[in-house]
N, CA, C and O atoms as a GROMACS GRO file, in nm:
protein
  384
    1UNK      N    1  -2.654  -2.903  -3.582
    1UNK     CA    2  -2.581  -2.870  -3.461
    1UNK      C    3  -2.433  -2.855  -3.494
    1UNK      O    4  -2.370  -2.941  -3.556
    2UNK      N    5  -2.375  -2.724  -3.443
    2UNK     CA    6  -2.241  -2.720  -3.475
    2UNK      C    7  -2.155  -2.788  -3.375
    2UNK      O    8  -2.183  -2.769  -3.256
    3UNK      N    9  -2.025  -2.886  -3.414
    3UNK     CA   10  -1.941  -2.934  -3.323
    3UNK      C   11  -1.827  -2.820  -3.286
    3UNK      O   12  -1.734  -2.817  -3.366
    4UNK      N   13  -1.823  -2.746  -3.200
    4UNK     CA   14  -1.728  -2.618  -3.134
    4UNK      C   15  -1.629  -2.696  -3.071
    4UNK      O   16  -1.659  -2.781  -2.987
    5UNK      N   17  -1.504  -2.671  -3.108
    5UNK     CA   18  -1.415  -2.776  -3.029
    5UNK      C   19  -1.333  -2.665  -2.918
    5UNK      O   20  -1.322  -2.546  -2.948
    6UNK      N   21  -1.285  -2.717  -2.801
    6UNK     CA   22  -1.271  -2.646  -2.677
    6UNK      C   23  -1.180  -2.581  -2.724
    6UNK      O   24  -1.189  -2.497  -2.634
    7UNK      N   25  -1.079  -2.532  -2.800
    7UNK     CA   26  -1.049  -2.443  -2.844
    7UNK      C   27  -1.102  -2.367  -2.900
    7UNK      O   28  -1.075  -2.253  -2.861
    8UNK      N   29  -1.166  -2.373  -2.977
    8UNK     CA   30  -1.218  -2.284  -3.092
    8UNK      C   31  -1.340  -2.184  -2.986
    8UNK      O   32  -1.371  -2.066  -3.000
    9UNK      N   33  -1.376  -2.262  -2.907
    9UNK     CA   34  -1.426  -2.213  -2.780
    9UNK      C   35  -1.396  -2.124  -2.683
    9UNK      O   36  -1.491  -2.060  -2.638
   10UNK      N   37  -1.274  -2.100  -2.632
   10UNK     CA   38  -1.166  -2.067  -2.560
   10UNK      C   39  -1.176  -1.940  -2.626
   10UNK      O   40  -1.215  -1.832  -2.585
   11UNK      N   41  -1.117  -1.987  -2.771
   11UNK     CA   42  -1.088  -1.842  -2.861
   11UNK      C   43  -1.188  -1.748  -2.910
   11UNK      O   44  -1.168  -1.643  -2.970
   12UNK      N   45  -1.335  -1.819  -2.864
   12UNK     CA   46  -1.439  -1.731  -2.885
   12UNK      C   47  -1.487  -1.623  -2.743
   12UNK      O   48  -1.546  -1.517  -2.724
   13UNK      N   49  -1.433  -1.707  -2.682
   13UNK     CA   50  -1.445  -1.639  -2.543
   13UNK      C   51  -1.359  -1.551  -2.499
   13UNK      O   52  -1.404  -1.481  -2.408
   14UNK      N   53  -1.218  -1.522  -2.540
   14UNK     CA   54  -1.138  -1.465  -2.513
   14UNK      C   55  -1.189  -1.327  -2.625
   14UNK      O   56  -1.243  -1.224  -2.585
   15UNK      N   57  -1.166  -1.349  -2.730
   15UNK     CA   58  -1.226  -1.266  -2.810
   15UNK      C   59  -1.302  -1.162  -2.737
   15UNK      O   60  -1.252  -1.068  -2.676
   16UNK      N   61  -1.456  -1.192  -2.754
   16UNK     CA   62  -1.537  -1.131  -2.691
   16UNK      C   63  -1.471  -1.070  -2.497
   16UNK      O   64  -1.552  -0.998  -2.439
   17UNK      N   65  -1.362  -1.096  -2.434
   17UNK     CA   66  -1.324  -1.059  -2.354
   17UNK      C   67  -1.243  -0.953  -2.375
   17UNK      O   68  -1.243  -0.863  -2.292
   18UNK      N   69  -1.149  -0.944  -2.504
   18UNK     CA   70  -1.048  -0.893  -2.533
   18UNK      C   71  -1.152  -0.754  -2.611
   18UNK      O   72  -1.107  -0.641  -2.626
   19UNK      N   73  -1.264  -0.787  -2.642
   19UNK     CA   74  -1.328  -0.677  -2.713
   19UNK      C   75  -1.368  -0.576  -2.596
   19UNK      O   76  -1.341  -0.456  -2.592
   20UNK      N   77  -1.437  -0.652  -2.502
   20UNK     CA   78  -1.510  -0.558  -2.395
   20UNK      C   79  -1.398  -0.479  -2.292
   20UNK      O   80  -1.430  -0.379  -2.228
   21UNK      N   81  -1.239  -0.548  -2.285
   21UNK     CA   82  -1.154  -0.487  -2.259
   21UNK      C   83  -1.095  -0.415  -2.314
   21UNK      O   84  -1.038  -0.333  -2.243
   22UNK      N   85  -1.074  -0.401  -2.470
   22UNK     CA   86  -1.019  -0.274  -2.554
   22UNK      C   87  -1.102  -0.126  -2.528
   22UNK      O   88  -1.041  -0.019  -2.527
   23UNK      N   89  -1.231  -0.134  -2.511
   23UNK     CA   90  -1.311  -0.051  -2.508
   23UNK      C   91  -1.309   0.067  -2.386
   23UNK      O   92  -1.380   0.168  -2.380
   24UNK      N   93  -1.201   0.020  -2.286
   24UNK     CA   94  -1.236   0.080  -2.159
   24UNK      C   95  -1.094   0.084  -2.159
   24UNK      O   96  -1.042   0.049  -2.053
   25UNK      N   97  -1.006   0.123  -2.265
   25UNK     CA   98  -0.867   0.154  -2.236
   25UNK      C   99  -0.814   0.278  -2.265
   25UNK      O  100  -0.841   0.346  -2.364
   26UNK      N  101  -0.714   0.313  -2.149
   26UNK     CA  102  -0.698   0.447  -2.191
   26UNK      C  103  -0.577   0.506  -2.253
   26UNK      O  104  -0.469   0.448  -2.262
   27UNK      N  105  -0.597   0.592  -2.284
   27UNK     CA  106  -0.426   0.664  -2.391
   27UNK      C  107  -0.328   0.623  -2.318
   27UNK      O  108  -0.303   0.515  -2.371
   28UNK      N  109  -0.241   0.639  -2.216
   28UNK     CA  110  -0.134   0.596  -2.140
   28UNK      C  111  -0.177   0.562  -2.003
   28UNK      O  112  -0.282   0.597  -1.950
   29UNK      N  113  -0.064   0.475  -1.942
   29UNK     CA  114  -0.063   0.434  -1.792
   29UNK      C  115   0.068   0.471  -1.729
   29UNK      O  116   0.158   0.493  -1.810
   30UNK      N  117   0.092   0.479  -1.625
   30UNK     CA  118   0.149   0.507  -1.536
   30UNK      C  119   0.271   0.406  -1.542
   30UNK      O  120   0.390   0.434  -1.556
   31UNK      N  121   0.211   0.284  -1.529
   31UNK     CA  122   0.298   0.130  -1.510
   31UNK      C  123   0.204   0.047  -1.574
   31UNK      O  124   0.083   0.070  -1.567
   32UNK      N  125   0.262  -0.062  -1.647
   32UNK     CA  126   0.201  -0.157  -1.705
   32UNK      C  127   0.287  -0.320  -1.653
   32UNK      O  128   0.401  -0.364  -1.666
   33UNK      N  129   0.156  -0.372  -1.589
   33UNK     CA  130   0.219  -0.535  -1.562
   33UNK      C  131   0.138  -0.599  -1.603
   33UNK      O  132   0.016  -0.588  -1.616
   34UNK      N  133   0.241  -0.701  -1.636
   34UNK     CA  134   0.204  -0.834  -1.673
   34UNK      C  135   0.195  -0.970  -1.613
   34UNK      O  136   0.292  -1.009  -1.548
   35UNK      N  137   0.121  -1.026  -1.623
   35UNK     CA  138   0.069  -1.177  -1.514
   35UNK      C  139   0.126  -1.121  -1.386
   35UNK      O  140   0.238  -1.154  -1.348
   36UNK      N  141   0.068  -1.056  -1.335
   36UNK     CA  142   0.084  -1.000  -1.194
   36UNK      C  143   0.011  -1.085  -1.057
   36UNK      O  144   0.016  -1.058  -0.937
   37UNK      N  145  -0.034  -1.159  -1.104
   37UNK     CA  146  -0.104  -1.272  -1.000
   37UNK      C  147  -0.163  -1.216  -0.816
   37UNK      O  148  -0.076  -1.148  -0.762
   38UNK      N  149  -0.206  -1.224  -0.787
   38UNK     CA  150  -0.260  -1.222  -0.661
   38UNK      C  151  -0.209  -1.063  -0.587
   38UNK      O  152  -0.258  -0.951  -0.572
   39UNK      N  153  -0.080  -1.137  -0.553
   39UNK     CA  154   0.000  -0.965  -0.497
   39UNK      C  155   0.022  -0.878  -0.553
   39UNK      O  156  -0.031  -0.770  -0.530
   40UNK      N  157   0.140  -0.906  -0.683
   40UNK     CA  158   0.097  -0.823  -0.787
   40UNK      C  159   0.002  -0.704  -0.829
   40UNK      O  160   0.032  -0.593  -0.873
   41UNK      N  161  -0.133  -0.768  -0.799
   41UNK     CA  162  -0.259  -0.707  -0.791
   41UNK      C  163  -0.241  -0.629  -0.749
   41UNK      O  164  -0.204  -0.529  -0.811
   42UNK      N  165  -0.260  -0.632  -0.615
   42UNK     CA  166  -0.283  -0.530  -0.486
   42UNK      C  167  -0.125  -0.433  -0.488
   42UNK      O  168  -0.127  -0.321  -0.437
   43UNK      N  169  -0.018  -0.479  -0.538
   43UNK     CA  170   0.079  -0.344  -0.523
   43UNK      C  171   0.043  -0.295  -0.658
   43UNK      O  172   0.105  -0.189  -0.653
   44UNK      N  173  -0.020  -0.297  -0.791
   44UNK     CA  174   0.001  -0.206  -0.879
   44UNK      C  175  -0.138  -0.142  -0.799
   44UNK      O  176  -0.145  -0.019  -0.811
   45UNK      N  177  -0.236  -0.195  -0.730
   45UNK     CA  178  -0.356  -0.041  -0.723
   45UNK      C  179  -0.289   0.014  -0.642
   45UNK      O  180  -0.340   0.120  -0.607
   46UNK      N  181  -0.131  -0.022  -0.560
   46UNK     CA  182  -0.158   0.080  -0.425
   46UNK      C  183  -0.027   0.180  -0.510
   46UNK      O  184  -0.007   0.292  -0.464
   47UNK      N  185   0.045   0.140  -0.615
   47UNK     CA  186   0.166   0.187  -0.679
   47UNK      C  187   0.143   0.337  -0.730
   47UNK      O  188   0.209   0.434  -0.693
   48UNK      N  189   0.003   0.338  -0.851
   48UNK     CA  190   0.006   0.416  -0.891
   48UNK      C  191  -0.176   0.413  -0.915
   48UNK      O  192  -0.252   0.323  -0.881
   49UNK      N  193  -0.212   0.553  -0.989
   49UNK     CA  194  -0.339   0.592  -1.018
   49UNK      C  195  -0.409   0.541  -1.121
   49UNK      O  196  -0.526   0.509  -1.144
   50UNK      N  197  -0.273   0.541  -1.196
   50UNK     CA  198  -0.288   0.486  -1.381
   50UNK      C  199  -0.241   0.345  -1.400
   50UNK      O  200  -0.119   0.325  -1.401
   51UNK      N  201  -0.308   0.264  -1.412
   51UNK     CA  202  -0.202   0.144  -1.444
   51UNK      C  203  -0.319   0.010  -1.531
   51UNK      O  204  -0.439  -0.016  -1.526
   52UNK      N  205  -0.213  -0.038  -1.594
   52UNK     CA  206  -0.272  -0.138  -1.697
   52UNK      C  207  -0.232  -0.254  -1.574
   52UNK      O  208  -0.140  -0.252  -1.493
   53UNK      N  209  -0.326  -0.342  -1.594
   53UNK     CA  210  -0.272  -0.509  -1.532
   53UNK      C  211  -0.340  -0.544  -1.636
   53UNK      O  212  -0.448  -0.500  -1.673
   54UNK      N  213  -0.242  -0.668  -1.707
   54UNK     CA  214  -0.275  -0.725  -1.855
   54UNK      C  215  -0.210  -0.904  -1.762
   54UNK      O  216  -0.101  -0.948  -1.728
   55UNK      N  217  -0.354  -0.954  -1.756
   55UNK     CA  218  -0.343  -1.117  -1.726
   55UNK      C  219  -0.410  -1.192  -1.809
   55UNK      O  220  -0.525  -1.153  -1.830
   56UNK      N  221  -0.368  -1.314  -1.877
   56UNK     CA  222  -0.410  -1.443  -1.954
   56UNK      C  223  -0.500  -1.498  -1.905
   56UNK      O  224  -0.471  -1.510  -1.786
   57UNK      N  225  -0.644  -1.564  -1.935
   57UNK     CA  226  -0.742  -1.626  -1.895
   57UNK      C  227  -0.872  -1.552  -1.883
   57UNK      O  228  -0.903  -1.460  -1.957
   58UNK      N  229  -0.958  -1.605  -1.772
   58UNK     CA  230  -1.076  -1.535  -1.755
   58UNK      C  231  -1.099  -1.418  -1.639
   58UNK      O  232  -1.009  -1.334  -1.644
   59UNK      N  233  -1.177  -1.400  -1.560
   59UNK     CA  234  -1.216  -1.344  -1.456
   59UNK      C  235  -1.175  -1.394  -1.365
   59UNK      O  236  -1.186  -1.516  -1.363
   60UNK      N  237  -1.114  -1.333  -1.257
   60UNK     CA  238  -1.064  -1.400  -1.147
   60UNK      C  239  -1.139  -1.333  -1.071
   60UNK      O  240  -1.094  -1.373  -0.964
   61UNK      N  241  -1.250  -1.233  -1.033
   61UNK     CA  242  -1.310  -1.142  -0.926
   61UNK      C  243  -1.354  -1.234  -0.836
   61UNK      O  244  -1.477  -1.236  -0.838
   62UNK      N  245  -1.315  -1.302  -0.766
   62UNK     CA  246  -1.338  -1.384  -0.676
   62UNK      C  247  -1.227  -1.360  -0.524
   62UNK      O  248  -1.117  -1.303  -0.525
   63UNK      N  249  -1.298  -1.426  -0.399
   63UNK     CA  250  -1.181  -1.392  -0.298
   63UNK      C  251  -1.048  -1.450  -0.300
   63UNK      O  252  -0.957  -1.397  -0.236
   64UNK      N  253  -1.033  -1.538  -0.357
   64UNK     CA  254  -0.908  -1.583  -0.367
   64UNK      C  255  -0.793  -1.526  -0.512
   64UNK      O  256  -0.677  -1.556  -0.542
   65UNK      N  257  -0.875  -1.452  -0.562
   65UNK     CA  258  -0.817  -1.357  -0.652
   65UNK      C  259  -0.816  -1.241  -0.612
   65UNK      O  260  -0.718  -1.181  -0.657
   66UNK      N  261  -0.899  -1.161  -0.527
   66UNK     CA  262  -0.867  -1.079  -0.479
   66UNK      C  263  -0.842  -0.992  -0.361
   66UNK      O  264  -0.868  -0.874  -0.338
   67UNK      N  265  -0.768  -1.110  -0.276
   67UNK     CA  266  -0.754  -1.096  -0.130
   67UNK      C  267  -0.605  -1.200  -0.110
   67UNK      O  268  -0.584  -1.319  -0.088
   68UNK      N  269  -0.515  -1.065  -0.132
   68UNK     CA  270  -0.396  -1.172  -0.163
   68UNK      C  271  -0.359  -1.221   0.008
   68UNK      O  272  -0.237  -1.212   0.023
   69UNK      N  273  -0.411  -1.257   0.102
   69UNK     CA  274  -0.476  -1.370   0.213
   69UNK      C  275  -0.473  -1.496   0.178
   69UNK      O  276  -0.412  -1.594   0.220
   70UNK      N  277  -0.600  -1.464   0.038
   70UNK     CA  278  -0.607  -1.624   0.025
   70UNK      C  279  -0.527  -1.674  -0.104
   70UNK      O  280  -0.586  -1.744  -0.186
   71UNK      N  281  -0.401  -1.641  -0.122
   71UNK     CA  282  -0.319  -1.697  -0.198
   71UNK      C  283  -0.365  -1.794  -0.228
   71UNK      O  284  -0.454  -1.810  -0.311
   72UNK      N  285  -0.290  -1.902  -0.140
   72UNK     CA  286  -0.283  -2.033  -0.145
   72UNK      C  287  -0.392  -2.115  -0.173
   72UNK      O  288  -0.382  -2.210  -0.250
   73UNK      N  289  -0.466  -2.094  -0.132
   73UNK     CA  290  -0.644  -2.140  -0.178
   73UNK      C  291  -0.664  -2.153  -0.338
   73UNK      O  292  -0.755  -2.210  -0.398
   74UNK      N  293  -0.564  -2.090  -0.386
   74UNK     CA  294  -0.536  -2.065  -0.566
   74UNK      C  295  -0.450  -2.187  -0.597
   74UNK      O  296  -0.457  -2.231  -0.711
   75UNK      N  297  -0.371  -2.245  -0.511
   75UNK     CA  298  -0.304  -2.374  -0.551
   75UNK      C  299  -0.355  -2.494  -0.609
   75UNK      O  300  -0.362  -2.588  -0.529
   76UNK      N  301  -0.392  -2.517  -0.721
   76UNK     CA  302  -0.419  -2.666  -0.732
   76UNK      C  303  -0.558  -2.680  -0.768
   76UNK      O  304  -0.607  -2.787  -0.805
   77UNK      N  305  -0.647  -2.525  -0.753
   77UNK     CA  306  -0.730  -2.426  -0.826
   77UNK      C  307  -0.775  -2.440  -0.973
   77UNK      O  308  -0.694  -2.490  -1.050
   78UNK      N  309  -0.885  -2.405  -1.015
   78UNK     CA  310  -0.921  -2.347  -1.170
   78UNK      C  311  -0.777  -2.277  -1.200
   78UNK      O  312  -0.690  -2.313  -1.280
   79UNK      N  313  -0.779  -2.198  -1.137
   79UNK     CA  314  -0.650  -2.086  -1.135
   79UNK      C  315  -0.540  -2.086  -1.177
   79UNK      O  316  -0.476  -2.002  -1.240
   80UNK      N  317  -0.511  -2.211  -1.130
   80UNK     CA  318  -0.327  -2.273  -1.076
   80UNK      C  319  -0.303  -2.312  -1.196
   80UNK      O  320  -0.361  -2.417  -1.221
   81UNK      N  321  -0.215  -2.254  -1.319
   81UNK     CA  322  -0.223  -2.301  -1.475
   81UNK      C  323  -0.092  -2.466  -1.416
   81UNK      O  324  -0.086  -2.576  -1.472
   82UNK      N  325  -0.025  -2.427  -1.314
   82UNK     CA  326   0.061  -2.588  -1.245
   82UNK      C  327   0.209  -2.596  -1.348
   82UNK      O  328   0.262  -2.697  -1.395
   83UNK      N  329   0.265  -2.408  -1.366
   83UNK     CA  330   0.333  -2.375  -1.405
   83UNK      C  331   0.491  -2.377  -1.284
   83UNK      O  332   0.487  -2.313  -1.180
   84UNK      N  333   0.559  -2.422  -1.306
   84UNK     CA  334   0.662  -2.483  -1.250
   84UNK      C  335   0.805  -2.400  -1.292
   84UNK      O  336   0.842  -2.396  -1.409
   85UNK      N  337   0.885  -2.332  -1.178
   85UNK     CA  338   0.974  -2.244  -1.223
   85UNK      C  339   1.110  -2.351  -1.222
   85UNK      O  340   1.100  -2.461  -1.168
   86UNK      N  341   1.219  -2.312  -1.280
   86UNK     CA  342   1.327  -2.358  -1.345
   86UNK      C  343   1.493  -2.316  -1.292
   86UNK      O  344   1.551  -2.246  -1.375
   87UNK      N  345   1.550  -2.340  -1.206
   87UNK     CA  346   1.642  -2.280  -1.164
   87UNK      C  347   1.731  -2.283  -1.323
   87UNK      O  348   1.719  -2.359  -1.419
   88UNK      N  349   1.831  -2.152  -1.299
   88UNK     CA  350   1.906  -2.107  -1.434
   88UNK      C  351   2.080  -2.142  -1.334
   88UNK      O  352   2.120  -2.123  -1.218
   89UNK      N  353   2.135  -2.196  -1.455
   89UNK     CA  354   2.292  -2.263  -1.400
   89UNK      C  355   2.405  -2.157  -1.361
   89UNK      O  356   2.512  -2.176  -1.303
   90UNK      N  357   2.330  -2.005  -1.426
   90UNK     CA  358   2.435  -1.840  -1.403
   90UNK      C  359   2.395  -1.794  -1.287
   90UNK      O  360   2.416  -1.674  -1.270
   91UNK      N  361   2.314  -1.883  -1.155
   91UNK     CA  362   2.270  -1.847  -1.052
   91UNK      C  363   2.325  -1.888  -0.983
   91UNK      O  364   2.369  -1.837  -0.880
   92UNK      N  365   2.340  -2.031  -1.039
   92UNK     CA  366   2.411  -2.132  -0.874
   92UNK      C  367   2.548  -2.083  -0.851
   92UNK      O  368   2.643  -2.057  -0.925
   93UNK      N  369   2.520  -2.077  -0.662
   93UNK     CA  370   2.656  -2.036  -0.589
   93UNK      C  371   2.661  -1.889  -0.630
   93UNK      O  372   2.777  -1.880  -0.670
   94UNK      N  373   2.614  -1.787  -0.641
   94UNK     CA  374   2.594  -1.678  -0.628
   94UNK      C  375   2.534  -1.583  -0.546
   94UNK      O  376   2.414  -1.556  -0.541
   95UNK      N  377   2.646  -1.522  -0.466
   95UNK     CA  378   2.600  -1.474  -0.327
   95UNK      C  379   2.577  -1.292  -0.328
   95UNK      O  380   2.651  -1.203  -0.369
   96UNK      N  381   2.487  -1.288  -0.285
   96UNK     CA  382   2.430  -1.146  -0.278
   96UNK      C  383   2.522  -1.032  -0.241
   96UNK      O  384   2.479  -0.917  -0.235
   0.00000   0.00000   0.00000
């Protein structure tokens, strides 16, 4: 019996994801985003015809992945990697 450690796991799975996604790619896009999350989503199909969305992880085809409605339902989620943004110090007191 082989011991597969959850990485080595991860990286077998991604693999085989990253294969079945190379295969169905095309010469150029229109717009290309990255970790585009929920809304994201839904403005690159309504943006353009051609477009790459390139996101980290697995399958999200689910309603709360793709019904940016249920955002929030993604909080705290499989989903939710519980990535935490950072205010920058060339911001503060800077008025529009």
């Amino acid at each position: 019996m082989t011991n597969i450690t959850p990485a080595a796991d991860f990286a077998e799975r991604v693999g085989t994801t990253q294969r079945g996604v190379k295969s169905s790619l095309k010469a150029g896009y229109d717009f290309v985003f990255c970790g585009s999350g929920t809304s994201g989503r839904a403005l690159a199909w309504r943006l353009a015809e051609s477009v790459l969305l390139v996101e980290a992880g697995g399958d999200d085809d689910v309603p709360a992945g793709t019904d940016p409605r249920q955002f929030f339902s993604n909080l705290g989620a499989e989903r939710d990697w519980q990535l935490h943004a950072q205010g920058s110090s060339a911001f503060v007191e800077r008025s529009a």
